[in-house]
C-alpha positions as CSV (number, residue, x, y, z in Angstrom):
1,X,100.7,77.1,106.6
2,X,99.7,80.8,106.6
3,X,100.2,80.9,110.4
4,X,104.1,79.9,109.4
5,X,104.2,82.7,106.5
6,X,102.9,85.3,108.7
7,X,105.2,84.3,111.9
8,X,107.9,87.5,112.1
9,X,110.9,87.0,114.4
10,X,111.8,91.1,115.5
11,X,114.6,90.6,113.4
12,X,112.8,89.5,110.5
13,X,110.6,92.6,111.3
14,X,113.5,94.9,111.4
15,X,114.6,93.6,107.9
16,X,111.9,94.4,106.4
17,X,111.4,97.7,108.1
18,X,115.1,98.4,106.8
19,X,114.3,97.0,103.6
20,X,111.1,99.0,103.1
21,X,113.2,102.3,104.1
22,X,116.0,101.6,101.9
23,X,113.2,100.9,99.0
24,X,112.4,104.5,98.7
25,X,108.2,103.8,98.5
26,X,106.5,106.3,100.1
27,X,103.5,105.5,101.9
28,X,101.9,106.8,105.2
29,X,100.5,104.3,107.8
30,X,99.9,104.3,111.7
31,X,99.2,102.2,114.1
32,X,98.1,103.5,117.6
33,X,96.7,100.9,120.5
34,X,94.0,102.3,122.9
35,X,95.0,100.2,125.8
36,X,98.5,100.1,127.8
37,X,97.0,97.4,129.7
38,X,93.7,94.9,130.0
39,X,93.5,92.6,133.2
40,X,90.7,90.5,133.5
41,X,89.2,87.8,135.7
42,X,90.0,83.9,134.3
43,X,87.3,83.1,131.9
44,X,86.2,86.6,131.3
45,X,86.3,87.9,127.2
46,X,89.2,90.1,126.5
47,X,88.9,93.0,123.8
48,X,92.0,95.1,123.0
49,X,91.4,97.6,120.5
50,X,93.8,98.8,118.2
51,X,93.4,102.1,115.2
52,X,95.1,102.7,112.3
53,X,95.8,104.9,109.2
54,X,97.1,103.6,105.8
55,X,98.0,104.9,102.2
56,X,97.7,101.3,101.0
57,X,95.2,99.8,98.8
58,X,95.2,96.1,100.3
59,X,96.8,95.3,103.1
60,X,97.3,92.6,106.3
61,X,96.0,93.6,110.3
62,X,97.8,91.0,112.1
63,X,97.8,90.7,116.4
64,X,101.3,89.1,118.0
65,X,101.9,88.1,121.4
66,X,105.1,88.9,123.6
67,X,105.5,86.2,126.0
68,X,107.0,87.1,129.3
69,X,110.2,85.4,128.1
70,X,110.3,87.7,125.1
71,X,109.5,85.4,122.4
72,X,106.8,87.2,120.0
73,X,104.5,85.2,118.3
74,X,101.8,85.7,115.7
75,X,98.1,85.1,116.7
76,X,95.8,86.0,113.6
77,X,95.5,88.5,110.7
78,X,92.7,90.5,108.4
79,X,93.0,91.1,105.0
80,X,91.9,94.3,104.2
81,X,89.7,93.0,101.1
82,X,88.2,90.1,103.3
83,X,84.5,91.0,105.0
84,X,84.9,88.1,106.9
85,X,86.1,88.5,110.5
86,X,88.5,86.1,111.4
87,X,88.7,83.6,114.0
88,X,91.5,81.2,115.6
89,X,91.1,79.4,118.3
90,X,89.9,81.9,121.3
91,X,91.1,84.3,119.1
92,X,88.9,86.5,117.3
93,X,88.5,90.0,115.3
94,X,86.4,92.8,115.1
95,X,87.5,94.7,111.5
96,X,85.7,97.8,110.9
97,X,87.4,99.3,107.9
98,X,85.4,102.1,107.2
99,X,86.1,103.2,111.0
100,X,89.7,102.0,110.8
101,X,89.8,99.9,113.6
102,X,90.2,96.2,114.6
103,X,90.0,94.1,117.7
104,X,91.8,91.5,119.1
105,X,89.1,89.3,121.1
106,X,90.4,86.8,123.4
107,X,87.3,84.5,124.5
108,X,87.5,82.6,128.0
109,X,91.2,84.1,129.6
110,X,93.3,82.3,130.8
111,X,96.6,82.9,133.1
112,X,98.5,81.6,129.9
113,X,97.1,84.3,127.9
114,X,99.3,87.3,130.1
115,X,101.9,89.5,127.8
116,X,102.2,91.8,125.6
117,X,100.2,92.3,122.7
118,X,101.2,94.1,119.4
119,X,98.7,95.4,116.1
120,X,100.5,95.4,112.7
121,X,100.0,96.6,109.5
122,X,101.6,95.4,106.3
123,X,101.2,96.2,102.5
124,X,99.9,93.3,100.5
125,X,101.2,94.8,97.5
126,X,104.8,95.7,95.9
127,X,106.0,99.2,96.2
């Protein structure tokens, strides 16, 4: 069920970029992604790293996948409260809050696993 609430089309993402604009709340965040690109052998571990920057008290890290076809699709989040790392599948993170960093970690590749891949960063709170 979370998987479903977390799931953001682009143009559910623009409407709540727009929304959050037209809102008038203030807050500074960043998100920057080390790697352009990863390529690895089939079966090797995968880490992409992604750093960010925030003026929110709690918030979600989530990881989404572009398929080649262009459909994005979520993967797994962090709360920012949690001190558990999370895991899904082959999917797992690295959240290092007081660094301001988490990994994606994608155990055992496979050729199914090729895209693009996005780090996000949403408030947990109202404005």
């Amino acid at each position: 069920m979370q998987r479903d609430m977390c799931h953001m089309t682009p143009y559910r993402l623009l409407c709540v970029l727009v929304a959050l604009a037209l809102s008038g709340c203030n807050v500074a965040q960043e998100v920057t992604q080390v790697q352009s690109t990863a390529s690895r052998q089939e079966g090797e571990e995968v880490t992409l790293d992604c750093s960010y920057e925030t003026s929110y008290v709690a918030y979600y890290l989530s990881w989404y996948k572009q398929h080649l076809s262009g459909d994005i699709i979520f993967l797994i989040h962090q709360i920012s409260s949690s001190t558990a790392e999370e895991r899904s599948g082959r999917y797992s993170l690295v959240f290092q809050k007081s660094l301001k960093s988490i990994s994606l970690v994608i155990s055992a590749s496979q050729p199914e696993d090729s895209g693009k891949y996005f780090c996000a960063l949403s408030d947990l709170t109202q404005c």
